[in-house]
N, C-alpha and C positions, 0 to 999 in steps of 0.2 A: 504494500500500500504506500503511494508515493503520494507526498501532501506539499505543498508550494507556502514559502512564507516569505510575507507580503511587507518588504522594508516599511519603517515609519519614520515621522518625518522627525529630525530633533527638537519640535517645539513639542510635540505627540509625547516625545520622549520626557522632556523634559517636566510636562505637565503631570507625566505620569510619577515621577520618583517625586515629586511635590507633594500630589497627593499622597502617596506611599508613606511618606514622612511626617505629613498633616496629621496621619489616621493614626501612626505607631505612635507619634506625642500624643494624640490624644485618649489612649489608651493608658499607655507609661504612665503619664500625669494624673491620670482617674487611680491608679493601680499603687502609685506613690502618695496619693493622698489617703487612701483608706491603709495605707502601710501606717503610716504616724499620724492617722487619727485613731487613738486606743479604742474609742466607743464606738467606732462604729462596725455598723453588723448588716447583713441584709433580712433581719428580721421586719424592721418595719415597712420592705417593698413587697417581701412575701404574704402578709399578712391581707395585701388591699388586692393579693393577686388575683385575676380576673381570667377569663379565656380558657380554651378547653386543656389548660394543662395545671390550672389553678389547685384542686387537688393535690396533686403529685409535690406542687409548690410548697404547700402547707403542709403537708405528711410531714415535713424537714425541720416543722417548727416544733417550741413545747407544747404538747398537748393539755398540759396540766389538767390532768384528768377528765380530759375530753370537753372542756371548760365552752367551745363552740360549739359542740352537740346538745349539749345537756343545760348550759346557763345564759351560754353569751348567743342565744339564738330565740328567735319572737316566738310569742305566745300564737299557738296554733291551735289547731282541731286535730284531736284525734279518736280511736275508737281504743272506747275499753274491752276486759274482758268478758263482758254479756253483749258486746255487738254494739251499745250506743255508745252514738258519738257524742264527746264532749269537749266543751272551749276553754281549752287552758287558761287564757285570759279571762274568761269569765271567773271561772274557778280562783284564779291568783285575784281577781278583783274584791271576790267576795272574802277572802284570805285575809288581803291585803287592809279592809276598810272595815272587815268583821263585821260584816254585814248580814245580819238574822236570815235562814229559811224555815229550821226548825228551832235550832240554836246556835248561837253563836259559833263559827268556827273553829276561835281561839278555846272557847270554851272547852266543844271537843275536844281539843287535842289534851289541856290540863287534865281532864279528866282521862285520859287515854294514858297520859304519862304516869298519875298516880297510879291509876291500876296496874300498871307496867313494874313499878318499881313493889308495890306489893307482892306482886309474883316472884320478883326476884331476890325480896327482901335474904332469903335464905342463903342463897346464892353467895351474897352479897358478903355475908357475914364469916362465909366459910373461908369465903378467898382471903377478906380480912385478919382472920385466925391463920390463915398458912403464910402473908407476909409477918404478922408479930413471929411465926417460929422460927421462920428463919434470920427476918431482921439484917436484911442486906441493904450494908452499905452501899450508896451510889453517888454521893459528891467527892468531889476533889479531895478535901480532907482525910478521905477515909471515915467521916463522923458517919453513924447511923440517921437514918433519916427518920419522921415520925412516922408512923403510917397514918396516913389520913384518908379520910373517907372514898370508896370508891365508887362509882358508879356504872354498874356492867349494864344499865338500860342503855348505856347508847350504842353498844353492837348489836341491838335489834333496831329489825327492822320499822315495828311500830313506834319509835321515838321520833318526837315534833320535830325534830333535824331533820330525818328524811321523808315525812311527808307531806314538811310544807310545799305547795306547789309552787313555790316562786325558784328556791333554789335545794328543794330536797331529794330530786335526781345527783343532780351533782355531790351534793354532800355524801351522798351514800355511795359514791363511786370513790370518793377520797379517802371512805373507810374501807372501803375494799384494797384500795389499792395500800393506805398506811397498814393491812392488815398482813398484807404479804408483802412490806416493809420489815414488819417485825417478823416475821417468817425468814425474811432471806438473813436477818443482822443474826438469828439462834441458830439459824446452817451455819452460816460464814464465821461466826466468833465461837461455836461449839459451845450457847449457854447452860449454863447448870438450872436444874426444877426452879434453884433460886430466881435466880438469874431473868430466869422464860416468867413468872412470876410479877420481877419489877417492870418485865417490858411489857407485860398486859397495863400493869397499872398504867405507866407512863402511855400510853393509846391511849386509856381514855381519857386523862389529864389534855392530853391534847386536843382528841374529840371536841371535848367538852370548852375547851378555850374555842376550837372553831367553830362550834355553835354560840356561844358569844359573837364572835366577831362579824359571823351571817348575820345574826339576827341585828345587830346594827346597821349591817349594809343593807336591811330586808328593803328600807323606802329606795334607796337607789338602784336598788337592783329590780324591782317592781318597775319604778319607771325609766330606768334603758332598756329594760325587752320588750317594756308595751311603745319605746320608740321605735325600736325595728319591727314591731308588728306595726306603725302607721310609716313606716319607711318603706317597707315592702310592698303595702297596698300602692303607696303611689308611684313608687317604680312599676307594679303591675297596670297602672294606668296609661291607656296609651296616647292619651293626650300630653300626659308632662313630657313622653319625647320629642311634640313636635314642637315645641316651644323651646327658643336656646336657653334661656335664663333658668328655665326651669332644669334643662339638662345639669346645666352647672352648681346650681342650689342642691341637686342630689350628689353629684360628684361630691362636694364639699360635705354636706351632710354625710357620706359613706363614711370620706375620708377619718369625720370628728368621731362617729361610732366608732370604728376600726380601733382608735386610741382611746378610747373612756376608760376599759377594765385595766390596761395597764397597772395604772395605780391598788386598785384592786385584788387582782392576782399578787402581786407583789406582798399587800399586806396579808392576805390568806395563807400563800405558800411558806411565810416567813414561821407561820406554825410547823412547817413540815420540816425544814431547819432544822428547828430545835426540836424536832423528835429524833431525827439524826444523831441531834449530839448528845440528845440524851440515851439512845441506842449504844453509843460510843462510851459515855459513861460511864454506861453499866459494866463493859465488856473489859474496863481501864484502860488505863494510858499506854501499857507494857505493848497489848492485843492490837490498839489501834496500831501503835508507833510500827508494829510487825505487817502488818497487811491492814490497814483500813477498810472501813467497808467502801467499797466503789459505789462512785456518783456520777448519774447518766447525763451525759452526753448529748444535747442535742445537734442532729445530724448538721441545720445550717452553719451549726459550729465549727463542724468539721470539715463542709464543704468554701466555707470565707475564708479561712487562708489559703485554697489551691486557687478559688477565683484572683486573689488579691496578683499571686505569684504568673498566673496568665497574663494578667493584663500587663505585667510589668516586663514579663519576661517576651512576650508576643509582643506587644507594642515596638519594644527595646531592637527585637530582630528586626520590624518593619523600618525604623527606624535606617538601622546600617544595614538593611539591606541582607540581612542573612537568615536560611532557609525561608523565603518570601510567602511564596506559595503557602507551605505549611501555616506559618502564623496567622497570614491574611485568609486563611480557611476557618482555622481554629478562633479566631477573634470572632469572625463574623457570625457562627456557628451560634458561640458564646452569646453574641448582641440579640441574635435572630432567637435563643431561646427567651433572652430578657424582654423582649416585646412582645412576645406573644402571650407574657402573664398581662400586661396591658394593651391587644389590639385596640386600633382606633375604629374597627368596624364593633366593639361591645360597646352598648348603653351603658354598662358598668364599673368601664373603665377610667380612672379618674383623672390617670398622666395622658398627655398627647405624644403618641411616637412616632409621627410622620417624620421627623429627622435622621431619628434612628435606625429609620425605614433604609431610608436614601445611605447610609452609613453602612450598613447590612450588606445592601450590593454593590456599594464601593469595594467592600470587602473582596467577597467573593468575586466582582472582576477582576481586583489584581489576584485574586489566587490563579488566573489561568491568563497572566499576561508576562510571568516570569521578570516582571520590572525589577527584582533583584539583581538582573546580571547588570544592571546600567547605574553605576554609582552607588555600587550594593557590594558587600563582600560573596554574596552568589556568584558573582566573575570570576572571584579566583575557588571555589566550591566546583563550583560547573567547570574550569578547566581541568582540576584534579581528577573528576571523577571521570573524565571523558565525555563531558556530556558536547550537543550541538551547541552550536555561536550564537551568541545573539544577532537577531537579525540586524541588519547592514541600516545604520542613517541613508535616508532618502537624500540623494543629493539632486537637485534641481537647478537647471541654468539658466542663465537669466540672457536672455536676449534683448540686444539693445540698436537699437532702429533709430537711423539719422538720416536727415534729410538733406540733400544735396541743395547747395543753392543755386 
């Protein structure tokens, strides 16, 4: 197969290693500034991601225990288990403002609670009696601690924690999951009866601090998901698309939601912390200093330092010019996935990336115009390896016409 290549002219050329150098600085420079800026992350671009790979985007993030399925998502309709359907927000309205149908809600649940704790009254007492016997210390000091009261009602399921409807989904996913929290610290640190003992207690110490701090957040938390339940109706409306102002009032609006629980999450989880270290505690200082209990990893974490080293180390080639092709593939690849968590064709999408668009195929045309070998260290790459010449400058003559007098 014989293929014919077609000289260009040096201004073609020259326009071209410009570009090439435009795109590598301005990759380098995005890729050095998130190098020595400590805080930043691409958590808050994944979070507003949009388009059909949005999912995949968010998997990467912390789930904190499914915090956007179960709390940080609007009040719906669903069906229970005899077939009728019922309005979550109705349900959390009447919750929320205890508002009488036979009796009070709150009321219920107080009453749900004591009979709770009278069932377990026994329970209670036994476990009580097997911390005095054993009497395990767990502060710093070595001192003994008192044993104070405990509360096993909140690992059932009937406790006001998990069936308030505003945030008692989620709570009860927090104890699932702090439950095999303290499961994995008695594998990993090999606790003694004692030991499995103080770490029950500490659960529900903790629990119990995180039903405090819900039931604080309960008016906040009541109105940001009855916000995204009238944020969703009117992004279902198809009149606010065709209006611009309106497009952008929801853009902005998305954007302000997306960042509310921050604050939030943060003070929640700061109870899981300090179950942690109270896990750690228990296990002493000898156990941790030897192998500590491992703490996960969220995946974006692991994937923003390779991005950081792409962009710097791609950009840098583009720049002078070495392996071209490659970098200006791998760069654009890189941009073309980043846009596509914000297409400009989703109503949803908040950022505008018609630029980045234009940048994309920049890209990938110099991946297959080999503008490395022209003021690129690919010149002397591609003589080493025996590769073909760059094609030849257009040399053009100029003819010059005078007129006889």
């Amino acid at each position: 197969m014989s293929y014919r290549v077609f000289p260009m002219s040096g201004l073609t050329i020259l326009l071209l290693v410009l570009l090439r150098v435009a795109i590598g600085w301005h990759f380098f420079n995005e890729g050095r500034d998130h190098y020595f800026d400590k805080k930043w992350s691409s958590q808050g671009f994944l979070k507003i991601a949009v388009g059909p790979f949005a999912g995949q985007a968010k998997s990467t993030l912390p789930q904190h225990h499914h915090w956007d399925k179960l709390l940080g998502t609007a009040f719906k309709k669903e069906t229970d288990k005899s077939g009728e359907v019922v309005d979550q927000y109705e349900v959390a309205n009447r919750w929320h403002n205890d508002l009488p149908v036979s009796d009070p809600p709150r009321k219920e649940a107080a009453d749900r609670l004591k009979k709770l704790k009278e069932e377990n009254k026994k329970a209670q007492e036994e476990f009580a009696d097997q911390l005095k016997k054993f009497s395990v210390p767990i502060n710093e000091a070595g001192e003994k601690e008192e044993v104070v009261e405990i509360d096993l009602t909140l690992l059932a399921n009937e406790h006001p924690l998990y069936t308030n409807p505003i945030y008692g989904n989620w709570a009860k996913m927090v104890r699932d999951d702090w439950q095999a929290l303290v499961s994995e610290a008695e594998r990993h640190y090999s606790y003694s009866e004692a030991q499995k003992l103080q770490a029950k207690l500490q659960l529900t110490r903790h629990l119990d601090f995180l039903y405090g701090k819900l039931e604080a957040l309960e008016k906040d938390l009541y109105e940001y998901r009855a916000e995204l339940r009238r944020y969703e109706k009117m992004l279902a409306d198809p009149s606010t698309r065709e209006v611009p102002y309106e497009k952008d009032r929801l853009a902005a609006k998305k954007k302000e939601l997306a960042g509310k629980p921050a604050p939030w999450i943060n003070d929640l989880l700061g109870v899981e912390d300090w179950l942690r270290e109270s896990l750690n505690t228990i296990a002493g200082k000898e156990a941790v200093s030897k192998n500590p209990l491992p703490e996960p990893v969220p995946t974006y974490k692991k994937i923003d330092p390779i991005v950081i080293w792409l962009l710097m180390i791609g950009g840098g080639c583009m720049i002078v010019g070495l392996f071209t092709r490659l970098a200006a593939f791998a760069l654009g690849t890189f941009l073309l996935s980043v846009v596509l968590l914000q297409p400009f064709w989703s109503p949803d999408a908040v950022a505008k990336t018609y630029f980045e668009w234009v940048e994309v195929l920049a890209c990938y045309m110099l991946a297959t115009t080999g503008i490395g070998r022209y003021a690129g260290l690919d010149y002397f790459i591609n003589g080493l390896l025996g590769g073909k010449p760059a094609p030849e400058i257009e040399k053009t003559e100029r003819t010059v016409v005078t007129k006889k007098a």
